[in-house]
Every structure is written in structure tokens, then in C-alpha cells.
TORVOGU-529957 format. One record per residue (C-alpha): residue in one letter; x, y, z; residue number from 1; chain. Coordinates in pm, 1 decimal, always signed. Example, Ala and Ser with C-alpha at 12.3 -4.5 7.8 and 13.67 -1.06 7.14 Angstrom:
% TORVOGU-529957
{"A", {+1230.0, -450.0, +780.0}, 1, "A"},
{"S", {+1367.0, -106.0, +714.0}, 2, "A"},
***
This chain:
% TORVOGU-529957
{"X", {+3174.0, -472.8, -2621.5}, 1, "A"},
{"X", {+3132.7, -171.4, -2378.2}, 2, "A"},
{"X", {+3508.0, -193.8, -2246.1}, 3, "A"},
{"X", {+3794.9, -460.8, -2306.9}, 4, "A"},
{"X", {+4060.4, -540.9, -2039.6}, 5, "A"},
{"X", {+4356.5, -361.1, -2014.6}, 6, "A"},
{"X", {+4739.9, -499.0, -1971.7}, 7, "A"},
{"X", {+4834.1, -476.7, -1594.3}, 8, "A"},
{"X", {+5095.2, -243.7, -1493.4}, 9, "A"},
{"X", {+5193.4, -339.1, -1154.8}, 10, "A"},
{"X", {+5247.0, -695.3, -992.9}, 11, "A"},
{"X", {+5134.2, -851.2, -724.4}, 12, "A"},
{"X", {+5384.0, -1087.1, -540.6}, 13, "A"},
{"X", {+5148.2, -1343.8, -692.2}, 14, "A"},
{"X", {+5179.2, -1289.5, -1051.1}, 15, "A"},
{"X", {+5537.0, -1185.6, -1013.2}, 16, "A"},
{"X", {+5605.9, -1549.5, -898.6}, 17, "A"},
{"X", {+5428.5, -1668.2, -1196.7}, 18, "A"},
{"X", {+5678.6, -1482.2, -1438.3}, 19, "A"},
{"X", {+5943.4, -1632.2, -1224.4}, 20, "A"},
{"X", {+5790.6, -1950.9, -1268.1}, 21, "A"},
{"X", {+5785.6, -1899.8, -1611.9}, 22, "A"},
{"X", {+6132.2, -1770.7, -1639.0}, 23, "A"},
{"X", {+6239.9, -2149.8, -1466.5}, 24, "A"},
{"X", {+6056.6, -2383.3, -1640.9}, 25, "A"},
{"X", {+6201.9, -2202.9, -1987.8}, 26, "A"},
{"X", {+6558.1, -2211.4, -1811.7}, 27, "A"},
{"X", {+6480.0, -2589.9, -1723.0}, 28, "A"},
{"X", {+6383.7, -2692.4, -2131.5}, 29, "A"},
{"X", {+6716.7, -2431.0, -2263.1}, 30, "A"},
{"X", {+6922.2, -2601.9, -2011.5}, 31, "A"},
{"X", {+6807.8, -3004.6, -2137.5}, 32, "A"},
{"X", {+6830.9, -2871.2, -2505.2}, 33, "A"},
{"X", {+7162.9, -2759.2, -2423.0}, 34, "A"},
{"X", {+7308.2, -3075.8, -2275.5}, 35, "A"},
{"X", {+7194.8, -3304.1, -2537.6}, 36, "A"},
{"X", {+6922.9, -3167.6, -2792.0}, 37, "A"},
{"X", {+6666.8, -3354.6, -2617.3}, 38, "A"},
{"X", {+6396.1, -3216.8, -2380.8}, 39, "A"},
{"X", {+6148.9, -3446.3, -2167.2}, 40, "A"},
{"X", {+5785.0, -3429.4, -2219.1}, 41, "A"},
{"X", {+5757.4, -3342.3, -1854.9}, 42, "A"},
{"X", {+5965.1, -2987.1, -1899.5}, 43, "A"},
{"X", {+5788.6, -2916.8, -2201.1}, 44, "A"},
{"X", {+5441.8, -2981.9, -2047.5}, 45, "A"},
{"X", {+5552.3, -2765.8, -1740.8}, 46, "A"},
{"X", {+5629.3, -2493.3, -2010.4}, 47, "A"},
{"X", {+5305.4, -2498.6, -2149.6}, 48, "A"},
{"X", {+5166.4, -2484.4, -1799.3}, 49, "A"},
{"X", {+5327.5, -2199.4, -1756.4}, 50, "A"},
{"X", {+5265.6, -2024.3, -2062.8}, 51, "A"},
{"X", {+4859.0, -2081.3, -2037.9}, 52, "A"},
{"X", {+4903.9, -1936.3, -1679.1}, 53, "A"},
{"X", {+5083.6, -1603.4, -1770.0}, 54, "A"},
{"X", {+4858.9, -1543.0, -2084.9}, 55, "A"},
{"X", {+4564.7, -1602.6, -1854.5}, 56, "A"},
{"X", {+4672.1, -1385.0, -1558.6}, 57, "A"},
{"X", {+4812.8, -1072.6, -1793.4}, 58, "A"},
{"X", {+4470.8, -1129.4, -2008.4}, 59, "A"},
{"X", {+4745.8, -1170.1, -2352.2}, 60, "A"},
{"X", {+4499.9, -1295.3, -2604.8}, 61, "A"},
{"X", {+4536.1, -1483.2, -2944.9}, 62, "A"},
{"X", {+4513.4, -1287.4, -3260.9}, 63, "A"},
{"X", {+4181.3, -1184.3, -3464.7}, 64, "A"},
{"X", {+4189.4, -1420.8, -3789.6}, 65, "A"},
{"X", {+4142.7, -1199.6, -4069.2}, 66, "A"},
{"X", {+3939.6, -1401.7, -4270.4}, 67, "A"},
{"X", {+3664.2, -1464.2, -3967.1}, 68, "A"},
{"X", {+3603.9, -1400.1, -3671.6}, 69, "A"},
{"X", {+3811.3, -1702.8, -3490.9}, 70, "A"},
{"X", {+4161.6, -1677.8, -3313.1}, 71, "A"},
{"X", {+4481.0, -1747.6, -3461.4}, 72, "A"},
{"X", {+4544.0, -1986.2, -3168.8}, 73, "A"},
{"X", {+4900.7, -2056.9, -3391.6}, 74, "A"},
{"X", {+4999.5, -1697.9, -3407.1}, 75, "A"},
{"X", {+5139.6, -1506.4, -3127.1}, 76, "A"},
{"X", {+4939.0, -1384.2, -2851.7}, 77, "A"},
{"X", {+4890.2, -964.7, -2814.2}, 78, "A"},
{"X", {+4795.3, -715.3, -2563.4}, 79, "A"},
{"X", {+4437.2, -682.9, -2494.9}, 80, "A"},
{"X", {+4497.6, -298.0, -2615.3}, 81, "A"},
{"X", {+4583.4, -436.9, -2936.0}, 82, "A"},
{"X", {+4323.6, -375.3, -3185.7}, 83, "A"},
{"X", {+4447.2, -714.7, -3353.8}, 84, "A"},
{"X", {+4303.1, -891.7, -3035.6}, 85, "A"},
{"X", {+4041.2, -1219.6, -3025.3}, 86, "A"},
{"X", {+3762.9, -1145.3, -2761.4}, 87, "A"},
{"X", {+3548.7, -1456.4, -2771.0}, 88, "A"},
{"X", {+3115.8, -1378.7, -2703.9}, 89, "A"},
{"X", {+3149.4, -1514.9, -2369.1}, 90, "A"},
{"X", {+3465.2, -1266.7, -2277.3}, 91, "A"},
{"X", {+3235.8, -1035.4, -2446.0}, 92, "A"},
{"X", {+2926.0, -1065.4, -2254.7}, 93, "A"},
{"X", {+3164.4, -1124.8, -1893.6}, 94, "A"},
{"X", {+3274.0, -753.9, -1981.3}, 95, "A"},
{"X", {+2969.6, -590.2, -2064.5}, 96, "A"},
{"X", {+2766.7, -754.7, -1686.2}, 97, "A"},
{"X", {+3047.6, -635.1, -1519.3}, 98, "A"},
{"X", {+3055.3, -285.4, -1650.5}, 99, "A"},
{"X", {+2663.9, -282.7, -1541.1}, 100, "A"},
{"X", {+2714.5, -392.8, -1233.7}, 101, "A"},
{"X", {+2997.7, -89.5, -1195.2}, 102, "A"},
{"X", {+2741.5, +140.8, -1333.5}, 103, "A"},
{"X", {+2470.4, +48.3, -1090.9}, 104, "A"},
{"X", {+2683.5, +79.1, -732.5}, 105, "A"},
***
């Protein structure tokens, strides 16, 4: 792997709207839990939603399993800086065209 993503620094309005998005569907579940323990399958599944959309757009990835080389899809997610962090082949090889293509302009 030639060079590995980088966390993001600055926003656009975009992604900023996806953290607030975030921020409201976990509001919505803390709010049902609060009123009566109980959370619909809809706010949890607009959670997870959410959650695979701000991993995806801040490039957080699962951890390297220690024993192989897998994720730890069950473990918290890291910064791509993180030396702990999974990098599957294919992110591997989408990396290394791009950097060639960047090299050749």
C-alpha cells in the first residue's frame, strides 16, 4: 500500500449534515429509551444508517484482528492514521491506481 487515506479535517456542508444527522437519529433512540426502555426497530435501523454513513464518509475503519489479517467488525472503528487499521485488498489496490494516476498528470 503506497499511501492510506487520511482523517478529514474540514467539513463540507455535506458531511456536516451527516454528523447532524447522526447526532438526531442517536437523540431519537436516547429519547425512546428514556420514555419507556423500549426503542423501535425503525430508530435503531436509522442509527445504523447513520453510523455506516459517517464511518464511510470520514474513511473510520474496523480494527486489524491480531490473529489474521480480517477486521474486528465487533470492535470499535479507528482513524485511518491508526496503525491498528483494516485496509481490505480492494481498498488496497483503489489506493495504489489512484496514486499512479496522480503520479502520471
Amino acid at each position: 500500500m503506497k499511501q492510506r487515506p487520511t482523517n478529514k479535517t474540514e467539513l463540507s456542508l455535506a458531511e456536516l449534515q451527516l454528523v447532524l444527522d447522526l447526532h438526531n437519529a442517536a437523540k431519537d433512540m436516547i429519547d425512546q429509551l428514556q420514555d419507556g426502555f423500549t426503542c423501535s426497530l425503525e430508530t435503531a435501523s436509522k442509527l445504523q444508517t447513520m453510523q455506516y454513513k459517517i464511518a464511510n464518509s470520514f474513511n473510520f475503519q474496523p480494527m486489524q484482528n491480531e490473529d489474521c489479517d480480517r477486521p474486528q467488525h465487533w470492535a470499535d472503528h479507528v482513524l485511518p492514521e491508526d496503525p491498528r487499521a483494516y485496509f481490505s485488498d480492494y481498498q488496497r489496490e483503489q489506493w495504489e491506481a489512484k496514486t499512479e494516476k496522480e503520479t502520471t498528470k
